[in-house]
NUZA-461259 format. One record per residue (C-alpha): residue in one letter; x, y, z. Coordinates in steps of 0.1 Angstrom, whole numbers, plus 5000, padded with zeros to 4 digits. Layout:
! NUZA-461259
aXYZ;...
! end
This chain:
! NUZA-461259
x647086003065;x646986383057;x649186343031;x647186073012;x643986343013;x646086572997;x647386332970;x644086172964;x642686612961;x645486642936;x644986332916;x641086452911;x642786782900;x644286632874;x642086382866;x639286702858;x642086822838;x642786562818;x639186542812;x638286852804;x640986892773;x639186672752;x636086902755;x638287222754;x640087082725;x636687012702;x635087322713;x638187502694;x637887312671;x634687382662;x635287732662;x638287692638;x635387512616;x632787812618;x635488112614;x636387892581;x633387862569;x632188212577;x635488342557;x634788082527;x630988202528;x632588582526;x634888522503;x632788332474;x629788612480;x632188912471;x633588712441;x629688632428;x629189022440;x631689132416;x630488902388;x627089092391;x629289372392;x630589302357;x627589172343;x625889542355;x628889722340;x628789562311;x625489642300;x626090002312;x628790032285;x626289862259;x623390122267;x626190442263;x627790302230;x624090242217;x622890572228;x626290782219;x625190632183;x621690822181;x621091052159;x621091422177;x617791522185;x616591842199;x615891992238;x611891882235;x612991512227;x615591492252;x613091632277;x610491412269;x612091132268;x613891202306;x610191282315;x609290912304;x611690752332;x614390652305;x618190742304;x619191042286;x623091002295;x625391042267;x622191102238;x623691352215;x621591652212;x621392012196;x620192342208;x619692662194;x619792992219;x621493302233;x624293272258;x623993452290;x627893452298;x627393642328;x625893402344;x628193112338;x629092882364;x632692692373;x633092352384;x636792232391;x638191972367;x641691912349;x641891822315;x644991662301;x646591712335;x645892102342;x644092182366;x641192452358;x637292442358;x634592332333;x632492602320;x628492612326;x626892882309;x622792952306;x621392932268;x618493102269;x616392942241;x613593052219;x610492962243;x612693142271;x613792822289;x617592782302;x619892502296;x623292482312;x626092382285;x629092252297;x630892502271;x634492292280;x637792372298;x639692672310;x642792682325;x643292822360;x644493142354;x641093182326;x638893172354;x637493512348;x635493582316;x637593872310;x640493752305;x639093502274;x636593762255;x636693632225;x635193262233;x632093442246;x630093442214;x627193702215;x624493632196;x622093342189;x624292982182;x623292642180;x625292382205;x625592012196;x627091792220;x625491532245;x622691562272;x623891442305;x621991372335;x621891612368;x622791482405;x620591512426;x622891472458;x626391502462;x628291182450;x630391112474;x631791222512;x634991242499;x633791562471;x633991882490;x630792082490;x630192352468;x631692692477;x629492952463;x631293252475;x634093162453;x632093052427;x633292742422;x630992362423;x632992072431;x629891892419;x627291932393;x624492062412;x621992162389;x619692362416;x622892502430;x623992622399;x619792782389;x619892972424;x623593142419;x622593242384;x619693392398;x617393172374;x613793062380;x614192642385;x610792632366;x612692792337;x615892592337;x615692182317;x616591942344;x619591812323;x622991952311;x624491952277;x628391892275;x629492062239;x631291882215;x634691972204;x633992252181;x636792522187;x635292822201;x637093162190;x640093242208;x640492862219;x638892852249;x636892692264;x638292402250;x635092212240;x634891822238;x635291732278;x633191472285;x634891162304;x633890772289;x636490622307;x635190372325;x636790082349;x636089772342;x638089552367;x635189352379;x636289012361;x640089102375;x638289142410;x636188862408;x639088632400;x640788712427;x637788672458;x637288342441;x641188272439;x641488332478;x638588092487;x640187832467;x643587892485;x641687872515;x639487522510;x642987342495;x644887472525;x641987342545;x641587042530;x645486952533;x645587012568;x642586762576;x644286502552;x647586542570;x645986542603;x644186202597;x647186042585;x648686142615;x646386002635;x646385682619;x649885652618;x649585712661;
! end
């Protein structure tokens, strides 16, 4: 008699076993279902994020070509138009001045693979305001003003080149900060670079001018610098998120379709 107790305890082990896989079984299921869905959800928004993307960076490269073609206009212009809320990125412009090379500034850059540093000088202009001009690139042994005397013109010149815009924080985690003490900006801080040429910020125009590629005596700096490369890979990008979520509903879809023939078959 004990022994049938125990038998009948074991069969009603096994029984609530048996039973409980078919719940177990669509419960993982189910699961399978949402981390799918959640994935193909993910999947689709980055490719439609990166057709934004393009669409964005398309325009962007419309607006520089269009403005790049503007006549040159002077420092008031620029100013008011930057003053009006609109882009002054890459809008050619002309400015006549004194240079006050001993207050120019350095910020680290390469230029056809050498390392070296841009050069920001102040031009002082007629009304007394400052502009920094991004004069071009010097190598990294032509640091020091000294040892390139005849590229600092004296006397009154007139720059043409293009107005670009200042940061107003640093652009990424990944850029070092600023080291002062060595005079040398790992990004273009325009209040940075007002307080360690000991200018007044109420004196200096809240945009830069990179030069053009006029040769300045003795060759350097080596004007011309300014970057319009661009990626594009957006489309490339886009393909590719859409590409996987395709993979993934086909691969999807020809599980379920083997799994219900399958069944039928059983």
């Amino acid at each position: 008699m004990p022994d049938r107790a125990r038998s009948t305890v074991a069969d009603n082990i096994a029984d609530g076993r048996r039973a409980a896989r078919p719940f177990w079984r669509w419960v993982r299921r189910i699961a399978t279902l949402v981390l799918l869905a959640i994935s193909f959800t993910v999947l689709v928004a980055l490719g439609t994020w990166q057709v934004h993307r393009l669409q964005w960076k398309e325009e962007l490269l419309s607006d520089i070509a269009e403005r790049r073609a503007m006549p040159a206009v002077g420092v008031d212009k620029i100013g008011a138009v930057l003053a009006s809320g609109d882009d002054v990125d890459y809008r050619p412009v002309n400015a006549t001045g004194t240079f006050d090379h001993a207050h120019e500034q350095h910020f680290f850059a390469t230029h056809d693979g050498e390392p070296g540093y841009y050069v920001y000088t102040p031009l002082k202009l007629g009304g007394g305001e400052f502009i920094f001009v991004n004069r071009g690139f010097v190598p990294y042994d032509k640091k020091e003003p000294a040892t390139r005397m005849a590229g600092q013109v004296a006397g009154e010149v007139t720059i043409t080149g293009l107005a670009r815009s200042r940061l107003d924080a640093k652009p990424s985690m990944m850029v070092p900060e600023n080291d002062l003490a060595k005079d040398i900006f790992y990004w273009k801080d325009l209040d940075g670079m007002t307080a360690h040429a000991g200018l007044s910020k109420g004196r200096v125009l809240q945009f830069f001018i990179d030069a053009n590629d006029a040769p300045n005596p003795g060759g350097l700096p080596i004007g011309g610098v300014t970057q319009f490369d661009f990626p594009n890979n957006h489309l490339q990008y886009a393909v590719t998120w859409y590409g996987l979520a395709l993979t993934l509903a086909v691969v999807v879809a020809i599980y379920w379709f083997r799994g219900r023939r399958t069944g039928s078959e059983k």
